[in-house]
Backbone as numpy.savetxt, mean C-alpha at the origin, in Angstrom:
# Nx Ny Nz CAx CAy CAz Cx Cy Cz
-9.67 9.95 -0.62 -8.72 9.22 -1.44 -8.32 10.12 -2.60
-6.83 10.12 -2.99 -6.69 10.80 -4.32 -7.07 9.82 -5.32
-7.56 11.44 -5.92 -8.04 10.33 -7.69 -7.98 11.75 -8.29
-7.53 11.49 -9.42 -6.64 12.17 -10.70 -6.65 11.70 -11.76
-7.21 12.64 -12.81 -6.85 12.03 -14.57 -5.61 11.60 -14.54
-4.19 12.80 -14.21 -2.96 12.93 -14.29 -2.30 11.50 -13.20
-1.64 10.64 -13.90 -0.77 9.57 -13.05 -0.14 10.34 -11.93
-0.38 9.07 -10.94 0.31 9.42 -9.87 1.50 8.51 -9.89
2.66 9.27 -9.75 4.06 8.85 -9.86 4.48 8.39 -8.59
5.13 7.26 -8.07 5.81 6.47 -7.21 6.43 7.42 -5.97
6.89 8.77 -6.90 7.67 9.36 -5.89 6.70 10.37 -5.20
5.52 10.78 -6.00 4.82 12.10 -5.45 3.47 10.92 -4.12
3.64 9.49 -4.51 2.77 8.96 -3.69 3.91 8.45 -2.22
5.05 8.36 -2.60 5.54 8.69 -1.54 5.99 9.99 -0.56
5.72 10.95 -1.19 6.33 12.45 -0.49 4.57 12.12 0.13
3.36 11.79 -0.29 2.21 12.48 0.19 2.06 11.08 1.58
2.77 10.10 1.39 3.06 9.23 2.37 3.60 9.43 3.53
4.90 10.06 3.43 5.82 11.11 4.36 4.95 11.71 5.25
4.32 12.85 4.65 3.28 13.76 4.79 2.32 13.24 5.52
2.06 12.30 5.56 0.54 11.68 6.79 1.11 11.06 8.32
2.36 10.83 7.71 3.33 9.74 8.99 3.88 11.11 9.50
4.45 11.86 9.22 4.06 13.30 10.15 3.27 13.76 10.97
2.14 13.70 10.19 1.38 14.20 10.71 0.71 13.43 11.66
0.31 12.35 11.75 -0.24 11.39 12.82 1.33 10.85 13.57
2.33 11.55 13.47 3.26 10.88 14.58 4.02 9.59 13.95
4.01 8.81 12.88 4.52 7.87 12.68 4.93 7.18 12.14
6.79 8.11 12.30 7.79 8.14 11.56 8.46 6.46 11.56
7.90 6.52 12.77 8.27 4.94 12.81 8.50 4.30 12.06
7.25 4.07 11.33 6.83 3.14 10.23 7.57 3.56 8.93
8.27 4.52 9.01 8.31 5.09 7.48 9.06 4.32 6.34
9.95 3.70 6.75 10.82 2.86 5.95 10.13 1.99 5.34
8.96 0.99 6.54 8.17 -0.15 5.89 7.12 0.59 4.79
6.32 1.74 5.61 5.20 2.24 4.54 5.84 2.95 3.23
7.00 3.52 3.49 7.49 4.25 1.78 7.72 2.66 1.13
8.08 1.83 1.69 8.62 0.48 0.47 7.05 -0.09 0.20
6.06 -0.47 0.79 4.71 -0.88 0.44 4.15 0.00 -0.49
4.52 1.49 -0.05 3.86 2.47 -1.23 4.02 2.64 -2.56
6.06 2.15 -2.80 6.38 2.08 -3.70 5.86 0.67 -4.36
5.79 -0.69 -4.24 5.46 -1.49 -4.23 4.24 -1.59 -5.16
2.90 -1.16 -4.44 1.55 -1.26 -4.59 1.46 -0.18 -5.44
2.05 0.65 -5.90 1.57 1.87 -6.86 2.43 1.19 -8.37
3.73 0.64 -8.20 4.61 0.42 -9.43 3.75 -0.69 -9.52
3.57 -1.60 -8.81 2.58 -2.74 -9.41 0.77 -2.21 -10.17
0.71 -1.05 -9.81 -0.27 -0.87 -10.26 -0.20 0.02 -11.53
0.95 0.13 -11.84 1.25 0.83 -12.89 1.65 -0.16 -14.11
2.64 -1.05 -13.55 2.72 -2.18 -14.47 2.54 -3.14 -14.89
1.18 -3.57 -13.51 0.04 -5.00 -14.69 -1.31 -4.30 -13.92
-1.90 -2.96 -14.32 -3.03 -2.31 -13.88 -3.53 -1.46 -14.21
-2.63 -0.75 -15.36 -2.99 0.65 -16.43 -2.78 1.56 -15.33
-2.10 1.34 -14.40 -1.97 2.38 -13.34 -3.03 2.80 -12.27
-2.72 3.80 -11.55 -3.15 4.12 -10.09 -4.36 5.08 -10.49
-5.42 4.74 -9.89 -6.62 5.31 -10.63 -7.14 6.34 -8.68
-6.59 5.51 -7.53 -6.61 6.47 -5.91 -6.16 5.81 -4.95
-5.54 6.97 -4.29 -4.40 6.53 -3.56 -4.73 7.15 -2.20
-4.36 6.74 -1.10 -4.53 7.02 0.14 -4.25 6.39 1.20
-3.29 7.56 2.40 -2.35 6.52 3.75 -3.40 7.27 4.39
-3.73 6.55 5.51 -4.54 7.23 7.02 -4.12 6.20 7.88
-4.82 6.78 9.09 -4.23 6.08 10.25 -5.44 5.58 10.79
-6.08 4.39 10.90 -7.02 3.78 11.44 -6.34 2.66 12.43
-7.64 3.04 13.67 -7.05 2.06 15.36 -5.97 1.12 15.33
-5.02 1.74 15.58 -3.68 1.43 15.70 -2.72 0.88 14.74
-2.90 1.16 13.39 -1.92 0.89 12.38 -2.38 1.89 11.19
-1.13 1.85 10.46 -1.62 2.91 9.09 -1.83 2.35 7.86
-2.38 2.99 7.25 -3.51 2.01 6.41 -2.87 2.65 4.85
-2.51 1.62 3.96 -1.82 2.35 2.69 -3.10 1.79 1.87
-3.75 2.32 0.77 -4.96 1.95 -0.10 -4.04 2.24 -1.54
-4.19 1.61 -2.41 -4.19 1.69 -3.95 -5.18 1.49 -4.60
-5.78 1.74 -5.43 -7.08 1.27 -6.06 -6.28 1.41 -7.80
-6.60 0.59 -8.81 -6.22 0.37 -9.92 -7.58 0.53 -11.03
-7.64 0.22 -12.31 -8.51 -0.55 -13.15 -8.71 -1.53 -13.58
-7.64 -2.56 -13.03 -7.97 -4.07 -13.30 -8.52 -5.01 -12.39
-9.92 -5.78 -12.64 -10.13 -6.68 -12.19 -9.24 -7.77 -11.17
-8.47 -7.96 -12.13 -7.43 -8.76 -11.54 -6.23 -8.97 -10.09
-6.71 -10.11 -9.35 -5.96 -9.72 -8.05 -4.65 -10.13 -8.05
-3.74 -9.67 -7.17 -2.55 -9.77 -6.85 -1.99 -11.22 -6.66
-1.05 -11.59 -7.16 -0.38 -13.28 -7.44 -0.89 -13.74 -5.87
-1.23 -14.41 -5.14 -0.91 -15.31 -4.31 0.10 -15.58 -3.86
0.06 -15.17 -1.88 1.39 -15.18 -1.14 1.90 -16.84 -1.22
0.69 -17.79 -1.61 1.04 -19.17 -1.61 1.61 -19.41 -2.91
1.58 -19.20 -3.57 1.97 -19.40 -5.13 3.40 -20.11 -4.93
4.33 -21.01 -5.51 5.17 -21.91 -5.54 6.77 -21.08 -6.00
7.04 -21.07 -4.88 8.59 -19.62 -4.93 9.13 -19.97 -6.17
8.92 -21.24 -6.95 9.19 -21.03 -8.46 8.67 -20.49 -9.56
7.64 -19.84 -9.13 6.44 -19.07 -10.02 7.49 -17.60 -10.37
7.39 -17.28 -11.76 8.32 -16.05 -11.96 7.18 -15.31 -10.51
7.82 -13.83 -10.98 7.33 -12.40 -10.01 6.68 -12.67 -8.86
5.71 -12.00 -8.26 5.09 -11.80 -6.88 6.24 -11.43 -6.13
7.20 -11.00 -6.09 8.26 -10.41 -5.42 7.57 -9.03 -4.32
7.06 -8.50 -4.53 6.83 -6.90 -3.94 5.91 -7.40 -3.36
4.63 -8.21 -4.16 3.23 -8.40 -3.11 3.56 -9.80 -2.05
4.74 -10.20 -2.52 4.92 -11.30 -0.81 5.71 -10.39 0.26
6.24 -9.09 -0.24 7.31 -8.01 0.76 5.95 -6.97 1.59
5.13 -7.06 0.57 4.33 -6.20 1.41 3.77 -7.04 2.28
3.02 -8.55 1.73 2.46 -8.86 3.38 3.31 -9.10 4.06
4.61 -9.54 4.15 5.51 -9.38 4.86 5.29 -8.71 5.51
5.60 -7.57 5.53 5.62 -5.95 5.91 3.79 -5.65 6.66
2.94 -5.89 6.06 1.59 -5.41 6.66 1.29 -6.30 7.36
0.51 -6.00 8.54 -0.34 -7.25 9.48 -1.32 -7.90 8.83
-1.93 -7.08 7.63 -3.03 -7.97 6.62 -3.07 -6.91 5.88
-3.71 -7.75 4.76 -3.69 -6.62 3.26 -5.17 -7.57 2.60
-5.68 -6.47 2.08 -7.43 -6.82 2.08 -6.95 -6.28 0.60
-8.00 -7.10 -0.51 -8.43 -6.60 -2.18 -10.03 -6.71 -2.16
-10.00 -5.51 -2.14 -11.53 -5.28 -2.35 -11.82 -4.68 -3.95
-12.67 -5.79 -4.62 -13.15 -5.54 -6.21 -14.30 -4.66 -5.98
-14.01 -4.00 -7.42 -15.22 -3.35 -7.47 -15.52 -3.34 -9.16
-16.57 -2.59 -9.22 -17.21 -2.85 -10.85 -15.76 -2.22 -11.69
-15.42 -1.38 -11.71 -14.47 -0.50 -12.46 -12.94 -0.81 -12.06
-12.69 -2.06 -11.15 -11.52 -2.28 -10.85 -11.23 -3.11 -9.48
-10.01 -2.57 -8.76 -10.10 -3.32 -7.30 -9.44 -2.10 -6.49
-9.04 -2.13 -5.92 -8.64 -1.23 -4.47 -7.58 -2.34 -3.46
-6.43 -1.94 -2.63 -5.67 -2.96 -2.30 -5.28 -2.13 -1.01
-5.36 -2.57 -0.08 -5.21 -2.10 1.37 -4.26 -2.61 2.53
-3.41 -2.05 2.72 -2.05 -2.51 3.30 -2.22 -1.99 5.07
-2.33 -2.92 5.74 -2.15 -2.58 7.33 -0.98 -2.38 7.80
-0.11 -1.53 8.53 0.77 -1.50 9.08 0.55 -1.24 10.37
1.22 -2.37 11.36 0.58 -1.76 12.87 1.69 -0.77 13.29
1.09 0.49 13.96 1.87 1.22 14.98 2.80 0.24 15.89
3.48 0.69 16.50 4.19 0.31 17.59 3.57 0.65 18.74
3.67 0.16 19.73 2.65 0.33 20.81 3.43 1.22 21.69
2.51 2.35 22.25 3.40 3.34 23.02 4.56 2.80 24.29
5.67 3.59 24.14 6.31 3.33 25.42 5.45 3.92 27.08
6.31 2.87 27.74 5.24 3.10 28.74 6.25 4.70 29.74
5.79 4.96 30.32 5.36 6.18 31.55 6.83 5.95 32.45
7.41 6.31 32.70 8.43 5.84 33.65 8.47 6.97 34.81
């Protein structure tokens, strides 16, 4: 996972996003995972003191976007009452992910975005 004194900026966590969907093949996804990336990092910048580690991989059959922050505090609720100001980005990402896990920890939380692959075309 990256972790850095120096902030990680929206755009350099998306070029290193690019960079993994390359490399594991899956460009596919790229549109949904650059908008979750942007998403989960600006939210963690602006109710989280920012992005404390960041990391896309590709685990059994979908790609996996991680943010980890310094605040306790979890993400609004996809149930929350569409009249509630914000939660805008964290109802687009589960949208967008097959499941999204917040795992707390002593020094903060960590936020984990599933995206499934597309399932190979078949053999003709």
């Amino acid at each position: 996972m990256f972790r850095s004194k120096a902030a990680l900026r929206s755009e350099d966590a998306r070029r290193i996003a690019r960079h993994v969907l390359v490399y594991e093949r899956a460009e596919a996804l790229l549109d949904d995972v650059l908008l979750v990336v942007s998403e989960l990092v600006s939210n963690a910048v602006r109710h989280a003191g920012g992005v404390t580690g960041f990391r896309v991989r590709r685990d059994a059959g979908a790609i996996v976007v991680e943010v980890a922050d310094g605040s306790p505090r979890r993400p609004r609720s996809p149930d929350a009452p569409a009249h509630a100001p914000g939660g805008f980005g964290w109802m687009l990402v589960n949208r967008l992910a097959e499941r999204t896990e917040v795992h707390s920890r002593p020094d903060g939380k960590t936020i984990a975005a599933f995206l499934p692959l597309p399932a190979p075309a078949a053999a003709t």
